[in-house]
C-alpha positions as CSV (number, residue, x, y, z in Angstrom):
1,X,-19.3,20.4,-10.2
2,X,-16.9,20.6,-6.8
3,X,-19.4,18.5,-5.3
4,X,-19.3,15.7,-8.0
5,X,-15.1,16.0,-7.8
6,X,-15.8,15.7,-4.2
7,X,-17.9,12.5,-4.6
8,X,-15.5,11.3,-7.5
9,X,-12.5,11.7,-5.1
10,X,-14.5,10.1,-2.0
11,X,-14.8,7.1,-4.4
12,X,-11.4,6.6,-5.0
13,X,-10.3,7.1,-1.9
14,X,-13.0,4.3,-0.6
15,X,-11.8,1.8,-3.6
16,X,-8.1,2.1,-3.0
17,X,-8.6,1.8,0.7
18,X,-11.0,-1.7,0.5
19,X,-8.3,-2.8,-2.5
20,X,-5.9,-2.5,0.1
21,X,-7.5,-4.0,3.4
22,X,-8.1,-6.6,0.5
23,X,-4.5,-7.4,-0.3
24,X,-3.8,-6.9,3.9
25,X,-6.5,-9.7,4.7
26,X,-4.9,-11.8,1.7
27,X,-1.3,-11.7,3.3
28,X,-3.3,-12.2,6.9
29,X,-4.4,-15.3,5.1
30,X,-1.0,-16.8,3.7
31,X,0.6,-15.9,6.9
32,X,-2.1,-17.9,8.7
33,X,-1.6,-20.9,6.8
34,X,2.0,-20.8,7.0
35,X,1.5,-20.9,10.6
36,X,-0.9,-23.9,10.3
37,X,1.5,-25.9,8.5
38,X,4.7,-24.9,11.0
39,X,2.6,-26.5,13.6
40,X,1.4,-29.2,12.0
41,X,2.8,-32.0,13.0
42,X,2.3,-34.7,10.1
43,X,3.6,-32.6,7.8
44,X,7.2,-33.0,7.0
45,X,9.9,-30.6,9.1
46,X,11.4,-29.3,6.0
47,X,8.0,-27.9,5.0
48,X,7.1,-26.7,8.6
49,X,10.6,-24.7,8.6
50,X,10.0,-23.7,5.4
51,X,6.7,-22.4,6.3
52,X,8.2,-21.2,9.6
53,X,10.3,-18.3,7.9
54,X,7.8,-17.3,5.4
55,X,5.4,-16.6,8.8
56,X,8.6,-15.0,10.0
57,X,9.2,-12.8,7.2
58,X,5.7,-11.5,6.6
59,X,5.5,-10.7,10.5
60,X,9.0,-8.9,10.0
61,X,7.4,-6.8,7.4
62,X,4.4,-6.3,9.6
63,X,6.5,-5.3,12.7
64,X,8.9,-2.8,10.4
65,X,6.0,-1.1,7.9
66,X,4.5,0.6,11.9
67,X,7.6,2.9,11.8
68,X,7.6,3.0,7.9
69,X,5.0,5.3,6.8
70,X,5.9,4.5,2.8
71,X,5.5,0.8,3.1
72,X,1.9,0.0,1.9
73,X,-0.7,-2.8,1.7
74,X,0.3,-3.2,-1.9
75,X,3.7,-3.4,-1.2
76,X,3.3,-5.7,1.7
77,X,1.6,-7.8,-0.8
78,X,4.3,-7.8,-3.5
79,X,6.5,-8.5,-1.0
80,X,5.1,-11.3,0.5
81,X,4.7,-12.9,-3.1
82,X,7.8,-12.3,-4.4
83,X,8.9,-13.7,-1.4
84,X,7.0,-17.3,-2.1
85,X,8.1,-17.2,-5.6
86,X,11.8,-16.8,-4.2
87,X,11.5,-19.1,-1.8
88,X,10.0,-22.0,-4.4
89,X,12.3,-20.9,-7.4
90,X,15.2,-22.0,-4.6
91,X,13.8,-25.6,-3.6
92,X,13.4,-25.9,-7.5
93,X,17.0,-24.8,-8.5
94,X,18.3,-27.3,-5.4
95,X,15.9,-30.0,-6.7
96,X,17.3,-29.5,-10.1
97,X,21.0,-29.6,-9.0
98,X,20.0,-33.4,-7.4
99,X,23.2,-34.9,-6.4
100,X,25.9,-32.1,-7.5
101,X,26.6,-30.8,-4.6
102,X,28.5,-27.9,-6.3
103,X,25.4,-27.3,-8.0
104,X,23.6,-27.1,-5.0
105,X,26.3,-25.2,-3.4
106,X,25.7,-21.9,-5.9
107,X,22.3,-22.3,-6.1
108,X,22.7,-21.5,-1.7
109,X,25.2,-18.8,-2.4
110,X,23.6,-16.9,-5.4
111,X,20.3,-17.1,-3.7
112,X,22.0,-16.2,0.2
113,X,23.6,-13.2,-2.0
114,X,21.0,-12.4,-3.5
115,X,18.6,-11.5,-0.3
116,X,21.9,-10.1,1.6
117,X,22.0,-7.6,-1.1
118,X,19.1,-6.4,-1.6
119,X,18.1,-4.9,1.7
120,X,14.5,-3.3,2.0
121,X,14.3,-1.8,5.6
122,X,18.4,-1.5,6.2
123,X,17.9,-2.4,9.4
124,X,20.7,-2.7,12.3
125,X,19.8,-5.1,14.3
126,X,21.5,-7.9,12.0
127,X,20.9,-10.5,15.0
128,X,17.2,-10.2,14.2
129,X,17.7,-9.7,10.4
130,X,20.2,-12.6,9.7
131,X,18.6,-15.5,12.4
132,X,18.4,-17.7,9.5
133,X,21.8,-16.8,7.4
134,X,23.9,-18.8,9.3
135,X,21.3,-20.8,11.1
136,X,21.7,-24.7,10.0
137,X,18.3,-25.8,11.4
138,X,17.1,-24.0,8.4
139,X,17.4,-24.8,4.6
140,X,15.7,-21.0,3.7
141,X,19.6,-19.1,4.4
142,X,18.0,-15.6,3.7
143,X,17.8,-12.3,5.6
144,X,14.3,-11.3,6.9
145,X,15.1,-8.0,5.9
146,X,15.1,-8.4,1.9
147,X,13.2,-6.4,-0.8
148,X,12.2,-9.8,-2.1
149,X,10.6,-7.9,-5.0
150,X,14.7,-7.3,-6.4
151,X,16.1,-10.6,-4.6
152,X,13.9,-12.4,-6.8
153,X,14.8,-10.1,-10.2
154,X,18.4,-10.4,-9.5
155,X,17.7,-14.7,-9.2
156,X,15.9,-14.3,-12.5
157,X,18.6,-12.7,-13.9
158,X,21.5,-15.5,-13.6
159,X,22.3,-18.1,-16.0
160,X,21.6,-21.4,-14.2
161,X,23.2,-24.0,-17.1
């Protein structure tokens, strides 16, 4: 009997630990492909930026989880999804808003607000964490340190007529 519990809990072990190199390769991939398209040339600079800080932001993770042992391979892979769908959900809103540039004016605070306040690692080094807040080379004004999986619920949340 201990020896099938044994093999039972072996098994388990083994599956969560290949589900999780699974969802590490998987962000391994997206960031790779974010890094394709930053340096690709014929696409267009809005996209390569754009792909510049979602490279950014999973290697921020990456760099922050090897002094956090809580943060996961699952939750590095939540992250980095809710972090797309952030990202898209704001080119969408500013699409939407076309022309009014108040519209497109809350759409960049709620969303700016919305990452500032939901911190994930509260780290202090705000020069690192805030690079692209105030930085207007970039159109994505968010702090690499967000818990992307409440930015985006607090996003979801608003009323956007």
């Amino acid at each position: 009997m201990k020896k099938a519990l044994l093999t039972f809990a072996m098994l388990c072990t083994f599956t969560l630990g290949t589900q999780a190199q699974q969802i590490y390769n998987e962000v391994m991939r997206m960031q790779e492909e974010f890094k394709t398209i930053k340096y690709d040339k014929n696409k267009p600079m809005t996209e390569r930026k754009t792909a510049s800080f979602k490279w950014d932001v999973i290697e921020y993770m990456l760099y922050k989880s090897k002094d956090d042992n809580t943060f996961t391979e699952k939750q590095l892979g939540i992250q980095t999804y809710a972090m797309t769908e952030f990202v898209n959900l704001y080119f969408k809103r500013l699409s939407e808003a076309k022309n009014s540039t108040s519209k497109k004016e809350i759409a960049v605070a709620r969303f700016k607000a919305a990452s500032l306040n939901n911190v994930l690692f509260g780290d202090t080094d705000y020069e690192l964490c805030r690079a692209y807040v105030d930085n207007t080379n970039f159109l994505t004004p968010f702090s690499l340190d967000t818990d992307w999986v409440k930015a985006l619920a607090e996003i979801r949340s608003k009323s956007w007529d």
